[in-house]
Structures are given as C-alpha cells and as structure tokens.
C-alpha positions as CSV (number, residue, x, y, z in Angstrom):
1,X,-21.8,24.9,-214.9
2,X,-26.0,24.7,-215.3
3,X,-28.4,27.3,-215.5
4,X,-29.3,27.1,-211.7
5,X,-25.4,27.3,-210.7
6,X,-25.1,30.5,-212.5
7,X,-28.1,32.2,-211.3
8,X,-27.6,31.1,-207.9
9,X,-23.8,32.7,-208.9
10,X,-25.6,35.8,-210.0
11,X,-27.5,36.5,-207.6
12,X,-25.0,36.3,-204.8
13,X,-23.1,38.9,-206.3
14,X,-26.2,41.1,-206.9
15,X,-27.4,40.5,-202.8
16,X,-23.8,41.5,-201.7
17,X,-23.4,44.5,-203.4
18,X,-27.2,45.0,-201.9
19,X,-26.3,44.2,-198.9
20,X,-23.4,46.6,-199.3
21,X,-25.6,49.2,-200.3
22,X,-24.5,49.8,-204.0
23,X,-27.8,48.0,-205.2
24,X,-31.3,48.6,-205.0
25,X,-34.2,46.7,-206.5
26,X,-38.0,47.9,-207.1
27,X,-38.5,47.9,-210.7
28,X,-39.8,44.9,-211.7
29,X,-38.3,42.8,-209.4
30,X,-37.6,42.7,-205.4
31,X,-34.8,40.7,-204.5
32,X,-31.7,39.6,-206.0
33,X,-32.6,36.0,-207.2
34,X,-35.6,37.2,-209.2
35,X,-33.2,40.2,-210.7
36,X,-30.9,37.7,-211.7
37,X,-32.8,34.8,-213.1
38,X,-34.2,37.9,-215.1
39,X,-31.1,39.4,-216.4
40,X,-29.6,35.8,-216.6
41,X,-32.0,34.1,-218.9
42,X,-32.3,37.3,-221.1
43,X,-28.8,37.3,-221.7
44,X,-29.0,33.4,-222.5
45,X,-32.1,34.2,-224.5
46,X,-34.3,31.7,-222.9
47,X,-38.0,32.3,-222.1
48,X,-37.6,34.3,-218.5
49,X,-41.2,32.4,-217.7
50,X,-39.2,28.8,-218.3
51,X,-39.3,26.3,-215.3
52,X,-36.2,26.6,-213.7
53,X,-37.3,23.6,-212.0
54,X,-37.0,21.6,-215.0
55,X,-34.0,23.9,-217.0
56,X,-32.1,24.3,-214.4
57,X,-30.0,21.6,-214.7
58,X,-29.2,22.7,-218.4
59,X,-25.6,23.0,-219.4
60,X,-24.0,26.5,-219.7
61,X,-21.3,26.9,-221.6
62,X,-18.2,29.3,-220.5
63,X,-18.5,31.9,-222.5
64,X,-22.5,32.0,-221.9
65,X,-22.0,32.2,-217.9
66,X,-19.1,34.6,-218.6
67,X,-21.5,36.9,-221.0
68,X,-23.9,36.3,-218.4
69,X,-22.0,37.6,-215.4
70,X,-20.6,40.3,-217.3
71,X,-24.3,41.5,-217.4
72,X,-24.8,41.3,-213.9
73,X,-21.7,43.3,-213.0
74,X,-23.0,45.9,-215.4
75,X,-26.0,46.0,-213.5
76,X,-24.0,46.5,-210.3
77,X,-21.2,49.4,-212.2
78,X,-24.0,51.3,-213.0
79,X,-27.2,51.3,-211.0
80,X,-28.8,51.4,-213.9
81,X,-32.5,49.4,-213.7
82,X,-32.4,45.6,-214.7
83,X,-35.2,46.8,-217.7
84,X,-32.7,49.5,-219.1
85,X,-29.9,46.9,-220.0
86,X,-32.9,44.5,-221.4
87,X,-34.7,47.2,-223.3
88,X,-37.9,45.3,-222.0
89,X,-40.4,46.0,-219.1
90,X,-43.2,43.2,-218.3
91,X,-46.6,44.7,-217.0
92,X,-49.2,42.3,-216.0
93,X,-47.8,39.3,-218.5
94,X,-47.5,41.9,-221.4
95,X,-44.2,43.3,-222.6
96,X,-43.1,46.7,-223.3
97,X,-40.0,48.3,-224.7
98,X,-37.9,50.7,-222.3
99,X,-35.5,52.8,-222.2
100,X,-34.0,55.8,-220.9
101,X,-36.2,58.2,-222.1
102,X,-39.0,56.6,-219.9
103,X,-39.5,55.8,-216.5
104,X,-39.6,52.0,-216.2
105,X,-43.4,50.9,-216.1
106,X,-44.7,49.7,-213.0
107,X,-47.8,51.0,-211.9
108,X,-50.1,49.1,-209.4
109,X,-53.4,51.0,-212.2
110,X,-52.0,47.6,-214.1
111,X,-53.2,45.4,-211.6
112,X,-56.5,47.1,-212.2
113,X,-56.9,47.1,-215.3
114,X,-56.8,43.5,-216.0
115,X,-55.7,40.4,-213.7
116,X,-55.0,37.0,-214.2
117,X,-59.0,36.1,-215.1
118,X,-59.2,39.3,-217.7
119,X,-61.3,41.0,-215.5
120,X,-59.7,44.3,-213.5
121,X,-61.4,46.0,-210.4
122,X,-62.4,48.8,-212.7
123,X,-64.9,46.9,-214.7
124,X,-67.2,48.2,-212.0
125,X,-66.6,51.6,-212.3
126,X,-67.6,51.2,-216.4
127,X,-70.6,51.0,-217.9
128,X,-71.7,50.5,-221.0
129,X,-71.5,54.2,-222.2
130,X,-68.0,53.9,-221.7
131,X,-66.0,54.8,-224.9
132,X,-63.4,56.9,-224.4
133,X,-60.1,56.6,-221.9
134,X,-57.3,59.0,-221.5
135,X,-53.9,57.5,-220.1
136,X,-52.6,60.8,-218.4
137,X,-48.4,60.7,-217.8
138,X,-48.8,57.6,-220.2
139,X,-44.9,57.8,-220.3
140,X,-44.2,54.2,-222.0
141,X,-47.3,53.9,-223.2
142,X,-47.9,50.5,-221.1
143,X,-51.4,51.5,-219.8
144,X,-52.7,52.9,-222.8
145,X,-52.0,49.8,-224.5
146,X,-52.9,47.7,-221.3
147,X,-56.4,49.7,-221.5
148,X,-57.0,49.0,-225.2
149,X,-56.2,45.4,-224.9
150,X,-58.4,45.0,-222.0
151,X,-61.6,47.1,-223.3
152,X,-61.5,46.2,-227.2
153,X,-64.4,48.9,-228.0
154,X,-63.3,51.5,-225.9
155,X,-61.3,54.4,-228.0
156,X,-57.6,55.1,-225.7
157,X,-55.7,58.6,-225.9
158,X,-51.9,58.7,-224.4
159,X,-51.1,62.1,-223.2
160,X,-47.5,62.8,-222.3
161,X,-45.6,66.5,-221.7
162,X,-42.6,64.8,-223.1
163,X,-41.5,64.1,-226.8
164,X,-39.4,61.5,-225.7
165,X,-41.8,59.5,-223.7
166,X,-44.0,59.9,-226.6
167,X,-41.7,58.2,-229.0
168,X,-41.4,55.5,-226.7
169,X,-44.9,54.9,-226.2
170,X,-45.2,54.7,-230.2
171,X,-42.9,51.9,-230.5
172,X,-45.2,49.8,-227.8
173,X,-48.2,51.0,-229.3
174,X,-47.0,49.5,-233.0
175,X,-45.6,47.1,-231.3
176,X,-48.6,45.4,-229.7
177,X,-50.8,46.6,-233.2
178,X,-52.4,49.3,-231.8
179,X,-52.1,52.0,-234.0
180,X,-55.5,52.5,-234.8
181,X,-57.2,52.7,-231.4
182,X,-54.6,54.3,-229.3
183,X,-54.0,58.1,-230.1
184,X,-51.1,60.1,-228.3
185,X,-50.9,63.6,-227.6
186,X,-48.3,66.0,-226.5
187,X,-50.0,68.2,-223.1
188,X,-49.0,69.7,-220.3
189,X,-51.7,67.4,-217.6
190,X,-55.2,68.6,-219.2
191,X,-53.7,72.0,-221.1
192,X,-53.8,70.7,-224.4
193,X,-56.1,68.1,-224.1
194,X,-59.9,68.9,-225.3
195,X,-61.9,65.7,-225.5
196,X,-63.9,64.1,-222.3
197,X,-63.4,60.9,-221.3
198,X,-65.4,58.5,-219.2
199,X,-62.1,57.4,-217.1
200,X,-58.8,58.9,-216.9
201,X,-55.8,56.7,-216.0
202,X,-52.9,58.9,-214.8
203,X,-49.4,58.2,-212.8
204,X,-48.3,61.4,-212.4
205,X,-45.0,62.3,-210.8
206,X,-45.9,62.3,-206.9
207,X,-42.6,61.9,-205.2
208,X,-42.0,64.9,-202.6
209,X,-38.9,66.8,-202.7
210,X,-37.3,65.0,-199.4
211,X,-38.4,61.7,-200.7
212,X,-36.8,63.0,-203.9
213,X,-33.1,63.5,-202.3
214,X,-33.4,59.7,-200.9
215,X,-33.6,57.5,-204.2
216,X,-31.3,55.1,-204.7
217,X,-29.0,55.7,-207.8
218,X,-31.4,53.2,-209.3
219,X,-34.2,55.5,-209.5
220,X,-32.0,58.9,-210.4
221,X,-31.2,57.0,-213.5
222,X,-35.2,57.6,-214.3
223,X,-35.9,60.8,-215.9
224,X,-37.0,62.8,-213.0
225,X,-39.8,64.9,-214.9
226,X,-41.8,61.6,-214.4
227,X,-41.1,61.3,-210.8
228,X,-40.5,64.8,-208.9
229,X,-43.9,65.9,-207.4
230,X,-42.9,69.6,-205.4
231,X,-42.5,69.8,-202.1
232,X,-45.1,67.3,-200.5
233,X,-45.6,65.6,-204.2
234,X,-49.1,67.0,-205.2
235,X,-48.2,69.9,-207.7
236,X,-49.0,67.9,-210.4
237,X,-52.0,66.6,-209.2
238,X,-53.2,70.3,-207.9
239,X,-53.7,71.1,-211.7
240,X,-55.1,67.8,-212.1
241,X,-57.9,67.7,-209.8
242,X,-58.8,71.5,-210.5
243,X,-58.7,70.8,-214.2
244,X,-60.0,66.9,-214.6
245,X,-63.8,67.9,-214.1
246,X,-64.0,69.8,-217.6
247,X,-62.4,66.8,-219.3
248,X,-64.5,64.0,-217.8
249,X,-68.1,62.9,-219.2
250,X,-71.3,63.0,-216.2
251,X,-70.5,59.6,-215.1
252,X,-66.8,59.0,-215.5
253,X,-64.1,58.5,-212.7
254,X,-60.7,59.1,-212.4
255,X,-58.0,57.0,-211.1
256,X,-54.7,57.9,-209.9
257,X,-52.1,56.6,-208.5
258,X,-50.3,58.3,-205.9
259,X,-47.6,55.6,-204.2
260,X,-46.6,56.7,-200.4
261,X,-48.1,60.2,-200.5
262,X,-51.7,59.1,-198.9
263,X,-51.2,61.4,-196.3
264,X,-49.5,64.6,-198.1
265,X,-52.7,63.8,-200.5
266,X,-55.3,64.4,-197.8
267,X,-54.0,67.1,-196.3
268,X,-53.5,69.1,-199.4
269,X,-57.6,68.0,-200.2
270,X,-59.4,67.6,-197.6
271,X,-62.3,68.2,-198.8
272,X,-61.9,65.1,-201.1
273,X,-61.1,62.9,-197.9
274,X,-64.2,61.4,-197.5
275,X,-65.4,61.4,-201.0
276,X,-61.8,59.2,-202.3
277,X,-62.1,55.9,-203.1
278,X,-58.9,53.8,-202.2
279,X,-58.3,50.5,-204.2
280,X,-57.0,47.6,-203.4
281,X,-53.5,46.7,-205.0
282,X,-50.6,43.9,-204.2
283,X,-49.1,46.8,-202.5
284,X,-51.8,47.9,-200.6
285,X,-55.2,50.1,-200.3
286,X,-53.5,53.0,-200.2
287,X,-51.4,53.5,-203.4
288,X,-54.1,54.3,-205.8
289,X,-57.5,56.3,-205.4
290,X,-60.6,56.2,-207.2
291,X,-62.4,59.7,-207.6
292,X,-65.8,60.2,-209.6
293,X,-66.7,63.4,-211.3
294,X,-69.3,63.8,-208.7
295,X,-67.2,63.9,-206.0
296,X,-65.1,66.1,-207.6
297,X,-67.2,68.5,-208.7
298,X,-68.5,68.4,-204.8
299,X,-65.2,68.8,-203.3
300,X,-65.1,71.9,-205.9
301,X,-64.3,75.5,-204.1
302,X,-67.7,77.6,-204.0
303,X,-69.3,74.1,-204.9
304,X,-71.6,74.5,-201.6
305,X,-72.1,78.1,-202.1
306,X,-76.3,78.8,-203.3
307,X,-76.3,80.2,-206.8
C-alpha cells in the first residue's frame, strides 16, 4: 500500500461516519481528507507539511497502515478532536501542545496577529507606544505566544480563570522560549488583573445556551467553561466591556472575538453598534470586532450625561 492509498483509505472511513453523522470536523481541519492526511502522517511521523504529491507514492508497510487506521477509528469511537489524540494544535504555521484541559486553539485573532508576510491587520491599530498586551481567555496560551513572536518588544500577559488552562499555556510558552516575556495570571476576566495594556486580545466563551445544546460530541469533549456564553452568549463579555476601560491605556483597543453571535452582540450593546469595528477574517467580517477605548468609554452609561 503507499501513503496516498491509505489516506485516501482514511479518509473514506472518516466521510462515512460524517456522512452518517457520528463525525464532525472544525478544529483545525474541515473535511475528511485534510483530517486524515493529518492524523495519518502523524501517526507515520512524517512532516504533515510533506508534498503528498511527491510522497505519496511512498511504501507503507502493514503494520504502519494498520497503526494508522487504528488511529482513525479512534477518532471515529470517540469524537474526540483530531488535536487531542496528536497532543498538537497548529495556529498560523506555529505549533502548540493540546490537550484536554484546553479548548483546541483556533481563533480567527491568529489570522490577525500575523499572516503569511509577518505583518497582521493589527499593526495598524499599534503605535509606537505600544508595550504592553494582555491575552484575555488565553486558554493554550497560543495567542500570547503568537503576540510575543509577532511584536518582539512588546511585554505579553496570559490571563486565564482556570489552573488547568494555565498549565497548559506554560508548557507552550517554555516551549516556544518565552518565559521571560510572556507572564500568566490566574483572573476571573479583568478581577484580578491590575496593569493597563495598550491592546487586549480575548476569546471568551460566547456560545449561547441553544447553540450550546447543538454541539457535535466533538465540541462537548472541550471543556465547556471556555465555550458556554449564558443565554444569548454575552455574559462574559458584559463584564468585559464594563470593566476593560480601567485596564486599557488612552489609546489602546480591544479585540474580541465573538464567532456567530454578531447579532446577540448588538442587541445586547447597542450603543456600541456604530462605534464597533468588524475585521476582516478567512471566515468572515463578522467574527471578530475591534473596539477602541474611546468608543468604549463613549458607549459608557451616563457617558453623555453633563458633569
């Protein structure tokens, strides 16, 4: 058998048993021949950026497509994500340890952050007074350490409400050498948090409560602190927006991503409506907003009223 005969082998088992409805995809990969070239070449432990043009007509042994296979109908058994039974998460070309104890990193802030030139959409939202950044819900850790790689001056804090999402953002943050520019902290959103920054970076959990009872099995395996946002999926971001002002230098900006809840996000603010900047992702202008301390501070109850 060669490489390409047992993907293609994979992945017909993964698209049945999606086609069946016992399989779901979204994190990290979209349908079942990238899941399975993934899962397939990390089992095989070949580079999963090799040229399957080229390599696929390697030889595969028996007991490497067996192995292999066996991997695959793990991922089928289970439901758990593809990055789970790999340990390892890629954001923007950069990998990241995963487990468990984390939600698996794939926020569209990435994209932002840094593209394929080194240069992110947010660059223009910095100046050069920009020193410090606060990864808010840093849960793995990956955009903390994406922000510090990207901005080698700036100083990067990782808040998290979770000691276990913590620990896993430490082994990235060793991981990739960052230990002396990328702090973490243990907060509840802002509570415990008591430096300003000039932009916060925060993927809080936004999912409303009947979005909440739809996930595939796929994403109840994901711990659901990070993902349950109340009702219409802005509790978390209530506290945010009312408490992110005191915590954010004259100039800075705030970015936040808030997935499929653009419209339970302005009719909980509108007062912010007008002032929100929406940014423009592979997934859409509509994922993740932009918000300066100005406008907040505008948008802010009694903000209008003469002193």
């Amino acid at each position: 058998m060669t490489l390409a005969e047992l993907i293609a082998q994979a992945a017909a088992r993964l698209a049945a048993a999606h086609q069946a409805g016992q399989l779901a995809f979204g994190h990290g990969t979209t349908n079942a021949h990238d899941e399975a070239a993934w899962l397939v070449l990390w089992k095989l432990a070949l580079p999963l950026d090799c040229d399957l043009g080229s390599e696929g007509a390697r030889s595969v042994s028996t007991a490497e497509a067996r192995d292999a296979l066996a991997l695959i109908d793990e991922r089928i058994a289970t439901r758990k994500p593809a990055a789970y039974l790999t340990r390892e998460a890629w954001l923007q070309g950069v990998p990241f340890y995963v487990d468990e104890r984390t939600i698996v990193p794939r926020s569209f802030i990435a994209e932002l952050i840094a593209d394929a030139d080194g240069q992110g959409t947010l660059d223009a939202w910095l100046g050069e007074d920009t020193s410090a950044v606060l990864d808010l819900c840093t849960g793995n850790g990956s955009l903390a350490v994406l922000a510090a790689l990207a901005w080698p001056e700036v100083r990067v804090d990782g808040a998290d409400i979770s000691d276990e999402a913590l620990a896993v953002a430490r082994i990235n943050i060793d991981k990739h050498g960052l230990q002396e520019r990328v702090q973490l902290l243990k907060s509840d959103g802002l509570a415990q948090v008591a430096r300003s920054y000039d932009l916060i970076l925060c993927n809080p959990p936004y999912v409303n409560q009947q979005s909440m009872t739809a996930l595939p099995a796929e994403y109840r395996a994901e711990p659901e602190l990070a993902l349950a946002g109340g009702a219409d999926g802005m509790d978390f971001i209530r506290r945010l927006l009312r408490d992110a002002p005191a915590r954010m230098s004259a100039h800075a900006v705030l970015v936040l991503e808030i997935g499929n809840e653009r419209e339970h996000y302005e009719a909980a603010f509108p007062a912010l409506a007008a002032r929100t900047v929406w940014l423009d992702t592979s997934a859409g202008a509509d994922q993740v907003l932009l918000l300066t301390r100005e406008a907040l501070d505008a948008a802010a109850p009694g903000a209008d009223t003469p002193r």
